[in-house]
N, C-alpha and C positions, 0 to 999 in steps of 0.2 A: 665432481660429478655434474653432469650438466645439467639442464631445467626439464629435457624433455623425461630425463628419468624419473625427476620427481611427479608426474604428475602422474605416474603411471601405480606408482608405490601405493599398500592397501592400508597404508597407516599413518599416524600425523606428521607432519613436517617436520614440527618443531624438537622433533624427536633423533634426528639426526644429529651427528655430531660435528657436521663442518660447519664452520664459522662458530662454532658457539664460544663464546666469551670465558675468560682465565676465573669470573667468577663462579662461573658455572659448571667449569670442570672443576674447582676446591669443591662446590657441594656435592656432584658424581660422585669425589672421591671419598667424601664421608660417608656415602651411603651405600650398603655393600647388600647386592644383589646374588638370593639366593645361590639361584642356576642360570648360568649362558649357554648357550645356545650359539654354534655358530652356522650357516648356511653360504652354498654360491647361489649369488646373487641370480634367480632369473630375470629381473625386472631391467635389467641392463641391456637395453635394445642395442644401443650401438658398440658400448665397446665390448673387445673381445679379452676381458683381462679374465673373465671365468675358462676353468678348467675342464670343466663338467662336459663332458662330449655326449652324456645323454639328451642334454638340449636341445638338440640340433634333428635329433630322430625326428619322423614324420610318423604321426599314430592316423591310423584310418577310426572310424567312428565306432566300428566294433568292441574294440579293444581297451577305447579311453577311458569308459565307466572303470572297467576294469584296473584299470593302473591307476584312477585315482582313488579305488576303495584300497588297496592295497596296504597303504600307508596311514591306515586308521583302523582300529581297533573300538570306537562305540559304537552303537547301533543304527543299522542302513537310512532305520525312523528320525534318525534325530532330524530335526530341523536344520540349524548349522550346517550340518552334512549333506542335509536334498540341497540345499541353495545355492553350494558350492558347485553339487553335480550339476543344478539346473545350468548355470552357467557354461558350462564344460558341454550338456547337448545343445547351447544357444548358438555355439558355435560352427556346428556342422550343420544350418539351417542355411548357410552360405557356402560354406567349406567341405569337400569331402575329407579333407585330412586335416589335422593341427599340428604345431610343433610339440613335440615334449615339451617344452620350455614353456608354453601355457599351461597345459597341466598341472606342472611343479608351480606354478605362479597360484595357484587357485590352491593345491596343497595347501601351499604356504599360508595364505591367509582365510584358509578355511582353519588351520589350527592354530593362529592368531585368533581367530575367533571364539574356538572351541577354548582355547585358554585362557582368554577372559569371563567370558559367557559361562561357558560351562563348570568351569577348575576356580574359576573367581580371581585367576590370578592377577596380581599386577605385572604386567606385560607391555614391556616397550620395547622400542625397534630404532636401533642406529643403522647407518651405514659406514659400509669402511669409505677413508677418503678418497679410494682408489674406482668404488663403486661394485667391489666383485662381490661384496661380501654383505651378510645380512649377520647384527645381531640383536638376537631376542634375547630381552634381558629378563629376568623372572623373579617375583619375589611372592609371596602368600602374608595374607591377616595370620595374627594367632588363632582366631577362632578358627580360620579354616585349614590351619595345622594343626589343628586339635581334629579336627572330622577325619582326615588323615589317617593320623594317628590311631584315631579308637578303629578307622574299619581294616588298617593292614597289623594292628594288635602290638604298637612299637613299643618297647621297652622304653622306660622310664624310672629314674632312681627315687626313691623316697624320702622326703625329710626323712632327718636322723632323728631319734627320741635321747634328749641328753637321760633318761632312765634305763639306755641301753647301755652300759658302762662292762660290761663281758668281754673279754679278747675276741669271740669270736662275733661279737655288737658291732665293730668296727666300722665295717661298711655296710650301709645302711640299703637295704633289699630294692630289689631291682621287680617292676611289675609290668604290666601292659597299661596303657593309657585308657581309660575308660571313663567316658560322659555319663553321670547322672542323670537320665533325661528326666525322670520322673520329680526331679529338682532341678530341672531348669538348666542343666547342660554340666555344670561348674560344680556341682557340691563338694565333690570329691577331690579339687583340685589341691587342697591345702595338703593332704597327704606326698604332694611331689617336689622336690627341691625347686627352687628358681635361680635363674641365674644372669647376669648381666653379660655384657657383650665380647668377653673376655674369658665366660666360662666358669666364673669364679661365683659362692656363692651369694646372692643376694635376693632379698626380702623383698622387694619389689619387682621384681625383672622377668623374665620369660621361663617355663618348664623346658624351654628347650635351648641346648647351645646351636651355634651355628651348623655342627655338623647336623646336629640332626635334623634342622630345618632343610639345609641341604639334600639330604637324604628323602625328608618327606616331599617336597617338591620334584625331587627326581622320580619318588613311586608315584604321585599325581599325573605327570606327563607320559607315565609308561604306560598308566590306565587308561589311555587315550588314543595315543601316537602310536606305530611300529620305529621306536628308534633305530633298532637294526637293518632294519629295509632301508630306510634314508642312508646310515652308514653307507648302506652294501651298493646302493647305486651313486654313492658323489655326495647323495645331495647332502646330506649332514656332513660337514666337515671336521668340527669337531665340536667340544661339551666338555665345561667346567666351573668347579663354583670359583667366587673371586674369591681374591688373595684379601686379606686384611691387613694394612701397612701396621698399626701398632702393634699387633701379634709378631709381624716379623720382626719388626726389630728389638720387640723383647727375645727373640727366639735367637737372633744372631748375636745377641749381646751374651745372654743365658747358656745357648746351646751348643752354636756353630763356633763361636772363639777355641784356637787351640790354648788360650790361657788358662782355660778348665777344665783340659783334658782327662786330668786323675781326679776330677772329679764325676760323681753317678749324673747321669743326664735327665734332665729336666722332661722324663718320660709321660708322665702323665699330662703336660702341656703339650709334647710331640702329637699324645694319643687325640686329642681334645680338639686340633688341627688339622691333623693326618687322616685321620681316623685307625679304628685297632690294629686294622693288617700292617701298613707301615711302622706303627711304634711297636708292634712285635718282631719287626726286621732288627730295629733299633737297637730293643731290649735283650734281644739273642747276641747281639754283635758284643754288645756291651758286657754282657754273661763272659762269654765267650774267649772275649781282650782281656778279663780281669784272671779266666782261667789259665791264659799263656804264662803271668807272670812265673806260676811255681817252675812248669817245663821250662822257661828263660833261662832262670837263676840254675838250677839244677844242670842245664842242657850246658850253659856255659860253664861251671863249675869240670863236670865232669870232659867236656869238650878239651879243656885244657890240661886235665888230668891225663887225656886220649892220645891229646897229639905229642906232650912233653913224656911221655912216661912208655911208649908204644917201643915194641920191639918185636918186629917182624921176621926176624931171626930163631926168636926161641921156640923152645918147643913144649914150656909150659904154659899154663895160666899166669900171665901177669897182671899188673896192678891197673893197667890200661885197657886190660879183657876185662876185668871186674868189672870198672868203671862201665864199658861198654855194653855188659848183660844189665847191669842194675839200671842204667838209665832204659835200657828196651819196657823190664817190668816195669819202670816208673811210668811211660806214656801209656802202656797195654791198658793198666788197671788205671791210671789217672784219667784215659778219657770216658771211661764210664762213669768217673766221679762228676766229670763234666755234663754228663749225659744228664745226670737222674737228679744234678745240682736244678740244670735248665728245666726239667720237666717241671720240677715241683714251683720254678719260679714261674714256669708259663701257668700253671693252673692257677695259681694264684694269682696273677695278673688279668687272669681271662672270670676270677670271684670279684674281685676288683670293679673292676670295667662293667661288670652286669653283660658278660659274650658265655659264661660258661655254654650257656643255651641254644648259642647261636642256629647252628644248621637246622635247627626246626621251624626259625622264620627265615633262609637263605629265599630270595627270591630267582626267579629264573635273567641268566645273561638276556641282555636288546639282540645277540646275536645268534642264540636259540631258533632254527629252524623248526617250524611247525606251522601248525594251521590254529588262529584262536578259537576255542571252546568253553562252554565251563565244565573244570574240572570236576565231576564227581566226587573225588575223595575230597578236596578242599573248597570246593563250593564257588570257586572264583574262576574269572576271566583268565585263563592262560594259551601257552601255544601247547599242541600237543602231537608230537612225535610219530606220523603214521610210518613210520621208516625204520622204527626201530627194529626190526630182523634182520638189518642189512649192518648191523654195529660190528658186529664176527668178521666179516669180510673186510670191514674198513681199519678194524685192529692188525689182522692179519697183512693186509696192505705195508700198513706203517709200517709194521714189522719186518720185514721185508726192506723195504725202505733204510732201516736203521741199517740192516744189516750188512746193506750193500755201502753205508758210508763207515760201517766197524773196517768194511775189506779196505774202503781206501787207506785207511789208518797204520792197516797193518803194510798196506803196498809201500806206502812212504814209509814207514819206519826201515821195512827190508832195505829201499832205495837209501836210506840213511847210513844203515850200517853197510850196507857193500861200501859205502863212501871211505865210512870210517876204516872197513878192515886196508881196505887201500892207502889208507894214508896214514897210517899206524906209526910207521917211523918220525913221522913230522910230531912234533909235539902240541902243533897247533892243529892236529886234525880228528881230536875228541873235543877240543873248544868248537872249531868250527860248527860239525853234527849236532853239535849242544845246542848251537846258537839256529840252524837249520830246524831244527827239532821244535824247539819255541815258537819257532815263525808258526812251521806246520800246520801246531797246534793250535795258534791264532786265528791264521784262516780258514781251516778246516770249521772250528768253532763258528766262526760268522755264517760259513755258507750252510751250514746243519742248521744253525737255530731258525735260519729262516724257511729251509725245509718245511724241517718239523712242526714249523708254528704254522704254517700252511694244512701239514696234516692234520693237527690239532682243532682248527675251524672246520675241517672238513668233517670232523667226529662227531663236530655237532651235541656235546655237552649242554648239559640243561642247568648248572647253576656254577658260579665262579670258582670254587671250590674244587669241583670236580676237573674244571677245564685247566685250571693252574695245574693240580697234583698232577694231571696225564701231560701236559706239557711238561713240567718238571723233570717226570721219569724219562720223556725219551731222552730231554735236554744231557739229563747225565749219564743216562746209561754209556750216551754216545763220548759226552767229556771222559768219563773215567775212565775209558779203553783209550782215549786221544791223549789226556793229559799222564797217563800212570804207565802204560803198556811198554813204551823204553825203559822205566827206571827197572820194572817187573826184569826185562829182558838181560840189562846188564846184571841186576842183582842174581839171578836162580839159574840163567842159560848161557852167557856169555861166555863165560871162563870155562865153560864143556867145547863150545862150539871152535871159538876165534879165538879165544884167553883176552884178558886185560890186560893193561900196561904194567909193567912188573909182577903180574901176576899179583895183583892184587886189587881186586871187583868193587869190593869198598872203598878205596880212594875214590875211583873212575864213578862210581855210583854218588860218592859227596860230590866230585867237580862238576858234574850234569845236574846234579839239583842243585849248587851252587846259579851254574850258568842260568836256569829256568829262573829262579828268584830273580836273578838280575834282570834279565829279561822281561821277565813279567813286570819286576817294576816301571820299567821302561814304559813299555806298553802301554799299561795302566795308567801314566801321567798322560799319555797322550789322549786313551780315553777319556779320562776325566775335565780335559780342557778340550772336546771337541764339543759339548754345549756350549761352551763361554764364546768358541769360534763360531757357533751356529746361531746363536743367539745376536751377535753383531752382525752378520753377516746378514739376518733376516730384517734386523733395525736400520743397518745402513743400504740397506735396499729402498725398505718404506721410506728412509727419509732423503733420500736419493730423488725418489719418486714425487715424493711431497715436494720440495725445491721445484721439483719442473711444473706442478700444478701455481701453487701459491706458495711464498715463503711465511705465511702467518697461519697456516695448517698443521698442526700438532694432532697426533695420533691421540684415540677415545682410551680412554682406563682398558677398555676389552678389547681393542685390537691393539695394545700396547699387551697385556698376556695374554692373545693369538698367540701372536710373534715369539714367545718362547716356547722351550723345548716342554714335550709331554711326555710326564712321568705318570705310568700307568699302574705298573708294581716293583715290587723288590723282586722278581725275579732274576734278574742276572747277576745284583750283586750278591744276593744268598749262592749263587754260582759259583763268583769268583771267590768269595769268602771260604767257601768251604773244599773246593778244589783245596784251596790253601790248606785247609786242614785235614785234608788228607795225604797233604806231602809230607805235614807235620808227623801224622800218627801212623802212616807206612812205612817213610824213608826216613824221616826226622832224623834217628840214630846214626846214619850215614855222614849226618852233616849236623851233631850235635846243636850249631849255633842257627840253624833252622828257627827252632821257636823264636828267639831273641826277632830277626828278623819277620818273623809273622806278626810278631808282637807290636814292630813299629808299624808295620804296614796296615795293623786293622786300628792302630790309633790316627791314621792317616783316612781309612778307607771309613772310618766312622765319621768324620768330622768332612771330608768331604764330600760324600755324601748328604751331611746335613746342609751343605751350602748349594749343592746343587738344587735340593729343595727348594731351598726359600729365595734363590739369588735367581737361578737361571728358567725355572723348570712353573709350566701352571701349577696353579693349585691343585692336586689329586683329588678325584673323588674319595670322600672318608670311607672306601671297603669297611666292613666290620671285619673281623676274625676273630678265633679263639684261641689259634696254636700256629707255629709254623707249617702247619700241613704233613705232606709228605716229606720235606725236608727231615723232621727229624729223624723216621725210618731209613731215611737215607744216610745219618747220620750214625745213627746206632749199626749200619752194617757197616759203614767202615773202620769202624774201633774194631767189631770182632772181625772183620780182613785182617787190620792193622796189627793184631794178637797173635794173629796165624803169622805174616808176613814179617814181624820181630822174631820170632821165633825161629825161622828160617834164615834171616839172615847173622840171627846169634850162631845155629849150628852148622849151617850150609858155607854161606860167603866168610864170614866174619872165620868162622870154626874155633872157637873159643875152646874149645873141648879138648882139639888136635883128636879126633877120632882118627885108629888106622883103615877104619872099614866104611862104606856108605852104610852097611845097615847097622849099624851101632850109632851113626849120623840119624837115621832115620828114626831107630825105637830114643831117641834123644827129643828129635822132633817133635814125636805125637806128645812124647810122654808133657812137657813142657806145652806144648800147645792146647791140650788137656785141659792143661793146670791152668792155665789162664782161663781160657774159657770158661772154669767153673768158678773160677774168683770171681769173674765179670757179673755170669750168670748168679753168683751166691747176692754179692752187690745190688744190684738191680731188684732183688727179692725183697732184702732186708731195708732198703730205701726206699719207701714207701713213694709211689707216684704224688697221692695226693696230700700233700698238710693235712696234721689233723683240723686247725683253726679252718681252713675252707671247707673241708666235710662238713665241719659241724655250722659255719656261716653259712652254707648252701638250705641244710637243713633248715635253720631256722628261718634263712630268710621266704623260703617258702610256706612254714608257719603265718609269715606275719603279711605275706603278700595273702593269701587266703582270706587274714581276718581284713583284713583294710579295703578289701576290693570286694570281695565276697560275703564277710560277714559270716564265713566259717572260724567260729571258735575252735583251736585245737587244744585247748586243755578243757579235758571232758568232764571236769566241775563245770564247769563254766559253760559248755555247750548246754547240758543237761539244764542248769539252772535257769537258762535263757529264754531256750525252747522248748522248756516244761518234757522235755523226754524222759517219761517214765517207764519202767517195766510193769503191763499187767497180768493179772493172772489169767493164766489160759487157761480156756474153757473145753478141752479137752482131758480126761480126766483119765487118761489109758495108763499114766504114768502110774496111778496112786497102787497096780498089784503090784506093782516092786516095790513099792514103800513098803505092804502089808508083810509079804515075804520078810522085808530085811527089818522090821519090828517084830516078827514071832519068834525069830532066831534066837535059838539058844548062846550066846558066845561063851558061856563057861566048858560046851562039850569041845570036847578034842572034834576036828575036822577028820572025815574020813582020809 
């Protein structure tokens, strides 16, 4: 970066990262900063390595107040904030217009300012060595993460009482962080666990891990900044807390080794890192892989039973039809075992973690459109929604939308099979359609999700929760018709319309979900190493570039994870995970040795994933969460699809029964589909969502957050003895003719 840039830059020199010394990046590296911040560069007069084409605009004097309150969120009064402006009208005392790129430059270190000044934070400012790029680096005092904390109300875990020795004592109650002011800020602080820099407990260390420091520094800059404005026009490029190299490699050692495979993962250190939402991705997967084994073992047992014992000739019930109805019931009723195994695991991991509670402090997404207010019901600084009438139209939009990429799905499918019916005599021409069919679905998937993710922003969702679960729904509504709708068609329709190969739809229905597996695998490797290509690709860039500046220029801690891939959430892999399990618990039966195969694939899709984490990908912001979301509703309707669709292909394709009539097929159907369904539904009743040890932890531990924070006694000896609350006698005395009445009464006469 040349000389003339620095002089221009609104913070110290020495703060930069070029030329600074190898021992000076060992100390960088020991010291890990909150929150980053990353920005294009406006202070780069000459080169043009910025992206940012809002730069370049010309604002007339009108307008400029205007676009630089935009991007700030405290009051017109503050100080920090007129000085900034004043600057911004010093400049059209000469100029009738300025460049955006001023503007943004005065942003900039009006909220360097504002984040020192105002937020207290510790606040420094590198450049990349390229000069494009700005990063703020952010970190807070305890004390003024404790101020934080007491005014957004953050949860906080409690020392444990070793005199809490109860099953349901275990984890020790989860409260809001609250300062004694009347004692001097701290009094109350002994009530909360400490912990050292690793997370773990210790007696001396901080009430808060990283994540949550993280998290409190991220709501300090929200209360400040419009992050989403700066996304929405360039100028924030991106935002994340640093990695921590000992955590990682205890994590790659611990977690991402497939030496450990069969064993339960290292969850509560994921969560600790991650934050909840990611280790609930984890913990579902993990649930989930350990459920495949029974359908494996079962799926291959009788798979083999299927295909050695099969005879397509007869015209009874044989030993290979057994086989094939009994494995149907065993996936029907075993994935609701699966179901109500994972609920009760997700509650309890969400009693755990101190989330059961979550959505009552969800805060709102940086990308919530609104105008800020204080909110009436909650009393604070938010954006608020003057558009909300216009949500029906933009639903209906979507909708719409989805529906028009259902029809391409089904166009290709048609253009699929006229292929196939064509080519029917070749025996490579139900491989081929198989393999055309996979692609289909591939690209069809890429070009939707970016759709839909478009429509999704556009719906303008107020907190993350909500904005995931609706992108979710379109996400699959649209895969489920894209990835299931041929195997639907060969299973129930085919053999009426065109027939199958030998007249028989079950073979042709296992070779297509044969072929997709394989496929899919494919695929999927490719996926999974297009970070690791992305990731070199974006380093052998930078260091490409570096060589032509100076060869003794080494990239800073934060624009060395710039340069890696952003992982935002688990959403697509809950995608592709559960795709898969819906091939398992519709089709499975078609192709018995399905589960075995799913089985390796998520001991693969687990463990790479965990590498993609910590090897190629930033640090994620720690989301909280409490549950899968929507996924699991998504989950639980295709077990009861997957009830109905065994069924169907027990009586329909498979025809185990040799029925001579469709409607003796049909009263077969219901009657069996029935049945299932009430098994599923009896299940679900009798397996209680929540453990009883979390009811009753929940319970208590709102007892003892009460007495610790509040000084509400909940055992009413104890209140009453405290607070002297006695009963007096009332001084009303209207009661005493019912006394006199039930004192004159005779009780020895018989009653009228």
């Amino acid at each position: 970066m040349n000389s003339k840039v620095k002089t221009v830059l609104p913070f110290d020199e020495s703060n930069t990262s070029k030329g600074s010394s190898a021992k000076r990046k060992e100390l960088e590296s020991e010291k890990l900063h909150h929150y980053i911040l990353v920005f294009n560069n406006p202070f780069d007069m000459e080169s043009k390595n910025y992206k940012c084409e809002l730069f370049d605009q010309d604002v007339p004097a009108g307008s400029a107040e205007k676009k630089f309150r935009r991007y700030f969120i405290i009051s017109e009064n503050d100080p920090i904030y007129q000085e900034g402006l004043g600057r911004i009208r010093g400049y059209f005392s000469t100029n009738p217009t300025i460049q955006m790129k001023i503007i943004i430059q005065e942003v900039l270190t009006t909220m360097l300012k504002i984040f020192q000044e105002h937020l207290q934070l510790n606040a420094s400012v590198t450049v990349s060595v390229l000069g494009d790029k700005l990063f703020y680096k952010l970190s807070s005092s305890e004390h003024n993460l404790k101020v934080q904390a007491d005014l957004v109300d953050y949860q906080l875990q409690f020392q444990s009482d070793p005199n809490d020795t109860l099953e349901f004592q275990k984890v020790a109650p989860y409260g809001p962080y609250e300062r004694d002011v009347e004692n001097k800020g701290d009094a109350k602080e002994y009530i909360y666990q400490r912990y050292d820099q690793f997370g773990n407990e210790f007696t001396d260390g901080s009430i808060f891990k990283y994540k949550d420091k993280a998290r409190l520094v991220y709501s300090m800059i929200t209360s400040v900044v419009d992050l989403g404005e700066l996304t929405a026009k360039e100028i924030l490029e991106s935002q994340f807390p640093q990695h921590d190299k000992a955590i990682l490699r205890y994590l790659d050692k611990e977690w991402v080794t497939f030496r450990h495979f069969w064993r339960a993962q290292k969850i509560t250190k994921v969560k600790d890192y991650f934050g909840e939402k990611i280790a609930m991705y984890f913990a579902w997967l993990e649930t989930y892989t350990a459920w495949l084994v029974i359908p494996s073992v079962i799926g291959s047992i009788f798979g083999i039973i299927i295909y050695s014992a099969d005879n397509p000739e007869s015209t009874a019930m044989n030993g290979a039809e057994v086989a094939f109805m009994l494995y149907a019931w065993m996936l029907s009723i075993g994935s609701t075992f699966m179901d109500q195994i994972w609920v009760r695991r997700e509650k309890t991991l969400a009693w755990e973690w101190g989330v059961s509670e979550f959505e009552v402090h969800e805060e709102q997404r940086p990308e919530y459109k609104g105008v800020y207010q204080k909110d009436p019901i909650s009393g604070k600084m938010k954006k608020i929604n003057e558009n909300e009438k216009h949500v029906c139209v933009k639903n209906m939009l979507s909708i719409t939308m989805i529906a028009f990429f259902v029809s391409l799905v089904i166009a290709s499918l048609i253009a699929i099979f006229i292929y196939r019916s064509y080519n029917n005599i070749d025996s490579w021409g139900p491989r081929v359609a198989g393999l055309f069919n996979a692609i289909q679905i591939k690209i069809l998937n890429i070009l939707y999700q970016k759709i839909s993710a478009q429509l999704t922003d556009w719906e303008n969702y107020e907190s993350d929760s909500e904005y995931l679960n609706a992108l979710t729904v379109k996400f699959f509504s649209f895969q489920f018709v894209n990835s299931y709708s041929s195997l639907f068609y060969i299973a129930f329709f085919k053999g009426r319309y065109e027939g199958c190969d030998n007249n028989d739809c079950m073979s042709e229905l296992g070779l297509q979900l044969g072929v997709i597996f394989i496929i899919s695998l494919l695929l999927n490797l490719i996926e999974m190493g297009y970070p690791i290509v992305e990731k070199y690709i974006k380093l052998y860039k930078e260091n490409k570039r570096l060589k032509e500046m100076s060869a003794h220029i080494e990239l800073a801690i934060e624009e060395y994870e710039y340069n890696l891939s952003e992982y935002e959430t688990p959403l697509e892999d809950y995608m592709e995970v559960i795709i898969g399990y819906g091939y398992v618990v519709l089709f499975g039966i078609s192709f018995p040795f399905s589960p075995l195969l799913t089985l390796l694939l998520c001991i693969i899709e687990l463990r790479v994933d965990a590498w993609k984490l910590i090897k190629v990908s930033r640090r994620p912001f720690p989301h909280i969460d409490n549950s899968i979301g929507v996924w699991m509703v998504i989950i639980q309707i295709i077990s009861f699809i997957g009830a109905g669709t065994n069924a169907g292909l027990i009586v329909f394709t498979r025809d185990v029964f040799h029925f001579d009539s469709t409607t003796d097929q049909w009263i077969c159907f219901i009657i069996m589909e029935h049945i299932l369904f009430l098994l599923k539904m009896i299940l679900s009743v009798f397996i209680p969502d929540v453990p009883a040890i979390v009811r009753k932890g929940l319970q208590w531990s709102n007892r003892v957050r009460c007495e610790k924070l509040w000084g509400k006694l909940s055992d009413v000896d104890k209140e009453r003895e405290a607070r002297n609350l006695v009963f007096e006698p009332d001084k009303d005395k209207s009661h005493s003719v019912l006394f006199e009445i039930i004192n004159k009464r005779d009780f020895n006469e018989e009653s009228d």
